[in-house]
C-alpha positions as protocol buffer text, in pm:
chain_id: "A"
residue {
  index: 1
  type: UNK
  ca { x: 789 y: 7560 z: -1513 }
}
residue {
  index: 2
  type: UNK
  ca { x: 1108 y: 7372 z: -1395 }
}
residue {
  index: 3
  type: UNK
  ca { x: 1419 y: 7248 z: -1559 }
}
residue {
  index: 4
  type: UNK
  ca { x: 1286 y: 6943 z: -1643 }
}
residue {
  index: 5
  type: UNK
  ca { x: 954 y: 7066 z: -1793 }
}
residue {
  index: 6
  type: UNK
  ca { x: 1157 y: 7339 z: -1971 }
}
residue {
  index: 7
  type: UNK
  ca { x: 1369 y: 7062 z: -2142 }
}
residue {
  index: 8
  type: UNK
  ca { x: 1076 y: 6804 z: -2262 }
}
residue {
  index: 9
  type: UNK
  ca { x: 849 y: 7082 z: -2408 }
}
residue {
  index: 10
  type: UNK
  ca { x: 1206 y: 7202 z: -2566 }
}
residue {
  index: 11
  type: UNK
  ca { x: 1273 y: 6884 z: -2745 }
}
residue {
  index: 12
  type: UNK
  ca { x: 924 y: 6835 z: -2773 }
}
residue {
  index: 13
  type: UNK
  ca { x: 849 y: 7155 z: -2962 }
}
residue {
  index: 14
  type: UNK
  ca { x: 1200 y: 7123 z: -3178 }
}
residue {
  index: 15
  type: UNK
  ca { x: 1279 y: 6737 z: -3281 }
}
residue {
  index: 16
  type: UNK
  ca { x: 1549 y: 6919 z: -3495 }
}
residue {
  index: 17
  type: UNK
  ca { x: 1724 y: 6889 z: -3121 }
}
residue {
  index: 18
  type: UNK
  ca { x: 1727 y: 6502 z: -3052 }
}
residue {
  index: 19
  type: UNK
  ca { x: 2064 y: 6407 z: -3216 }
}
residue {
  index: 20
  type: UNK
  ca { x: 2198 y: 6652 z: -3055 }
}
residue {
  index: 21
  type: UNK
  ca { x: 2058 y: 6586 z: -2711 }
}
residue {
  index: 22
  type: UNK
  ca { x: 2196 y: 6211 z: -2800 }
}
residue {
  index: 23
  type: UNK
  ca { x: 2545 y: 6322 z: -2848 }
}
residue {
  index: 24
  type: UNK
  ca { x: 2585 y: 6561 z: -2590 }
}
residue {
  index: 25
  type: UNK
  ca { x: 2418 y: 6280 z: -2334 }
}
residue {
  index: 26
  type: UNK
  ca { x: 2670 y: 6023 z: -2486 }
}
residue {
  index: 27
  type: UNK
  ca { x: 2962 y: 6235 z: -2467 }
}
residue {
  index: 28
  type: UNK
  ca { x: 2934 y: 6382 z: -2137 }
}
residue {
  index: 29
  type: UNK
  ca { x: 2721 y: 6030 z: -2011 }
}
residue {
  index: 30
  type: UNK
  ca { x: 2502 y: 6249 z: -1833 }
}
residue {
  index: 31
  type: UNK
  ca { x: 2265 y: 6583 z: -1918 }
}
residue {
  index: 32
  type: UNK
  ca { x: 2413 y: 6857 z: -1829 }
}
residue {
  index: 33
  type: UNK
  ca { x: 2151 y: 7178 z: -1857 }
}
residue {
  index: 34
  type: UNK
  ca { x: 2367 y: 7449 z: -1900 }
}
residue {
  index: 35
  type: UNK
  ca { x: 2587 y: 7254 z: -2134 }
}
residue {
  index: 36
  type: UNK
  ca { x: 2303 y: 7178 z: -2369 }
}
residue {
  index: 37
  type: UNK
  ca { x: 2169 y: 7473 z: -2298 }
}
residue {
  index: 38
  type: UNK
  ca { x: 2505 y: 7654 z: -2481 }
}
residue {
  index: 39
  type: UNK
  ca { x: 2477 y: 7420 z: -2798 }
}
residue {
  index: 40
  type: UNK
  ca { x: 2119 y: 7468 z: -2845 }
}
residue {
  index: 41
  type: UNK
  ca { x: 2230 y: 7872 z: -2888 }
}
residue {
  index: 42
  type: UNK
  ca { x: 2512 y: 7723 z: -3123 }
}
residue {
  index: 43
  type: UNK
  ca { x: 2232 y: 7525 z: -3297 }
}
residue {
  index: 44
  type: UNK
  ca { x: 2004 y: 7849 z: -3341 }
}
residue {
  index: 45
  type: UNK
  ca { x: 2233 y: 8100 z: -3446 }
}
residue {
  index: 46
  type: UNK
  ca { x: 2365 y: 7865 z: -3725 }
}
residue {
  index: 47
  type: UNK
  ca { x: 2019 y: 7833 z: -3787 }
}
residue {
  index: 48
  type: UNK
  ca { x: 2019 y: 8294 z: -3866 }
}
residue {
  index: 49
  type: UNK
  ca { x: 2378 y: 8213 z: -4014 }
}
residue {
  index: 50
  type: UNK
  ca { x: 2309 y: 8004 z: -4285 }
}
residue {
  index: 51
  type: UNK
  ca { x: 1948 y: 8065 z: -4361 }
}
residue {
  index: 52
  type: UNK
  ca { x: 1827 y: 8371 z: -4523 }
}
residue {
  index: 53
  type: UNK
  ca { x: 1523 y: 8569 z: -4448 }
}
residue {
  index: 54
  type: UNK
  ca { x: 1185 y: 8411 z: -4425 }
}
residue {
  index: 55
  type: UNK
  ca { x: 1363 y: 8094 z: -4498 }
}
residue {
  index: 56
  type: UNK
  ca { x: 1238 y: 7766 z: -4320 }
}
residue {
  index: 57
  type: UNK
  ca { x: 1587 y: 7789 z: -4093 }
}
residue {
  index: 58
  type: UNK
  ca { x: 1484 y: 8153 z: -3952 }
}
residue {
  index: 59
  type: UNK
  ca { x: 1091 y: 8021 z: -3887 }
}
residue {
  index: 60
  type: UNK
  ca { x: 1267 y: 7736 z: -3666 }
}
residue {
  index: 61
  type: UNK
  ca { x: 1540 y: 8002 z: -3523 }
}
residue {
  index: 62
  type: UNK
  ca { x: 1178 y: 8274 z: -3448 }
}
residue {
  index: 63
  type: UNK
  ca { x: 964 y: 7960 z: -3298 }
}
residue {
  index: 64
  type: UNK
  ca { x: 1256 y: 7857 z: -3043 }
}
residue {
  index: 65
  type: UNK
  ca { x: 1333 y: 8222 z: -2962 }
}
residue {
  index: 66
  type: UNK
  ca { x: 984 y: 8254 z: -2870 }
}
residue {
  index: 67
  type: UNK
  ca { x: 982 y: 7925 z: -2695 }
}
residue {
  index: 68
  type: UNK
  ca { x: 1263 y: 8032 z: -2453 }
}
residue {
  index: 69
  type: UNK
  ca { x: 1101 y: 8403 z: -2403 }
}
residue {
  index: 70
  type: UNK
  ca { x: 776 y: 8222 z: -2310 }
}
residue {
  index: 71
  type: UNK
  ca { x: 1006 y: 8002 z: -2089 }
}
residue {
  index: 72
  type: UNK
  ca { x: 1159 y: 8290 z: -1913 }
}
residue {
  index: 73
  type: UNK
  ca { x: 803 y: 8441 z: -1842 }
}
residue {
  index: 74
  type: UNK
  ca { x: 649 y: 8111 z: -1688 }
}
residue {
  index: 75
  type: UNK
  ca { x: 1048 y: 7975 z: -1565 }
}
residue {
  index: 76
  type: UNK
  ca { x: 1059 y: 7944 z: -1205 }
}
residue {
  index: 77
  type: UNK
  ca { x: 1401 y: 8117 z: -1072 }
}
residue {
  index: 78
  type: UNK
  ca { x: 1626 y: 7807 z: -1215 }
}
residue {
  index: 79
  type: UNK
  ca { x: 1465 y: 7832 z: -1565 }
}
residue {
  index: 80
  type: UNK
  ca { x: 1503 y: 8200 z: -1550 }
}
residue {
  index: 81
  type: UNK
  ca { x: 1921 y: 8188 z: -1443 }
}
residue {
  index: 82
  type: UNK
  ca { x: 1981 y: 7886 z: -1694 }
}
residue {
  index: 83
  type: UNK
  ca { x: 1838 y: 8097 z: -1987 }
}
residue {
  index: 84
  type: UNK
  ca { x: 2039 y: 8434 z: -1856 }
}
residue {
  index: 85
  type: UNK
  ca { x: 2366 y: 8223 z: -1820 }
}
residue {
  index: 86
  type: UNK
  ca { x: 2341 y: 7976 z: -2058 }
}
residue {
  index: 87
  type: UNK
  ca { x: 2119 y: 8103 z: -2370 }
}
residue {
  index: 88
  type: UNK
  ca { x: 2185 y: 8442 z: -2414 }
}
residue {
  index: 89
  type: UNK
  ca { x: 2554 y: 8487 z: -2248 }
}
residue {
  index: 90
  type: UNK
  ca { x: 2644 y: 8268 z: -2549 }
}
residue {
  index: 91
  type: UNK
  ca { x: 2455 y: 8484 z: -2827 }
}
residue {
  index: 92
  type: UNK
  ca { x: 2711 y: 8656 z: -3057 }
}
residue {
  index: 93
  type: UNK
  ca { x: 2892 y: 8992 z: -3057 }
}
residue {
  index: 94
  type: UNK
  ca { x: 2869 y: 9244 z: -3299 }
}
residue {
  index: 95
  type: UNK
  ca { x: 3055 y: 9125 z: -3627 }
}
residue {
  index: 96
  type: UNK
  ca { x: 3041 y: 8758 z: -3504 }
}
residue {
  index: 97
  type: UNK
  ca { x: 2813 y: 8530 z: -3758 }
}
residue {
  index: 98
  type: UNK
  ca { x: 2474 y: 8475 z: -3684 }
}
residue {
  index: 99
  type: UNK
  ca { x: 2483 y: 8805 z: -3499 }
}
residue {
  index: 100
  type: UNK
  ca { x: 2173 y: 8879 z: -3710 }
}
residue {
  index: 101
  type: UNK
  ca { x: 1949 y: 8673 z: -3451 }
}
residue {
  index: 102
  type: UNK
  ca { x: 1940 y: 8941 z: -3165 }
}
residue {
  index: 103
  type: UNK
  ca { x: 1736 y: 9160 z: -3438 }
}
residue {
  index: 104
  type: UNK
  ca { x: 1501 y: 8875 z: -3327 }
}
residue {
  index: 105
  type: UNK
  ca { x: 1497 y: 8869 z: -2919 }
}
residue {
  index: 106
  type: UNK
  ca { x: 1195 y: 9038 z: -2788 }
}
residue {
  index: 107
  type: UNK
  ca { x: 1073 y: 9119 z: -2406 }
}
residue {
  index: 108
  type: UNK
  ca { x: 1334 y: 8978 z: -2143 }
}
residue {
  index: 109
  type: UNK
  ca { x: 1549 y: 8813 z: -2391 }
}
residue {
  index: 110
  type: UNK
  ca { x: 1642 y: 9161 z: -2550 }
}
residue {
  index: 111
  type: UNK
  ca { x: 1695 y: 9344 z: -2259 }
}
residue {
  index: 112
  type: UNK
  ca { x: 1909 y: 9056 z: -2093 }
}
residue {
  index: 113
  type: UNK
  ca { x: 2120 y: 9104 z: -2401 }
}
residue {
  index: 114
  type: UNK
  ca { x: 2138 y: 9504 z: -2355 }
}
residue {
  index: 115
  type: UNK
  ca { x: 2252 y: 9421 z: -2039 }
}
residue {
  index: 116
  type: UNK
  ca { x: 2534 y: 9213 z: -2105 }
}
């Protein structure tokens, strides 16, 4: 999988996404992958923030997790760096909100995170 198949099955899979694909495009007047990348984290952990468990908001915030693990797996080396540098560099610290979604990472995504 390549950037560009990464992205469509992302905003396929989550149409929760497209407005804010269609700011950030407008804004920046181009689509920037790492940019998006980094509010599509901001989008999930608000998602863990504001929603309690086993609430429709933390299904959503589980599906994409999974979506970007699975991504990782099948990601050629591009896929792979953009979801190290972009997706889980921006997760939060300890005692920042929304902290609650590494509870969630599993496989790569977790130990990426222990690693940081």
């Amino acid at each position: 999988m390549n950037e560009e198949q990464f992205f469509h099955g992302l905003l396929q899979d989550f149409p929760q996404l497209e407005g804010l694909h269609a700011e950030h495009v407008e804004f920046y007047e181009e689509f920037l992958s790492h940019v998006f990348l980094a509010d599509v984290v901001r989008w999930a952990v608000s998602l863990f923030s504001e929603a309690g468990q086993g609430s429709t908001g933390e299904a959503i915030g589980l599906r994409l997790i999974n979506f970007i693990e699975d991504a990782y797996v099948h990601g050629d080396c591009a896929v792979r760096e953009l979801i190290r540098v972009s997706f889980v560099e921006n997760l939060p610290y300890s005692g920042q909100g929304g902290f609650r979604i590494h509870e969630h990472l599993t496989g790569n995504l977790r130990r990426i995170f222990g690693e940081r």
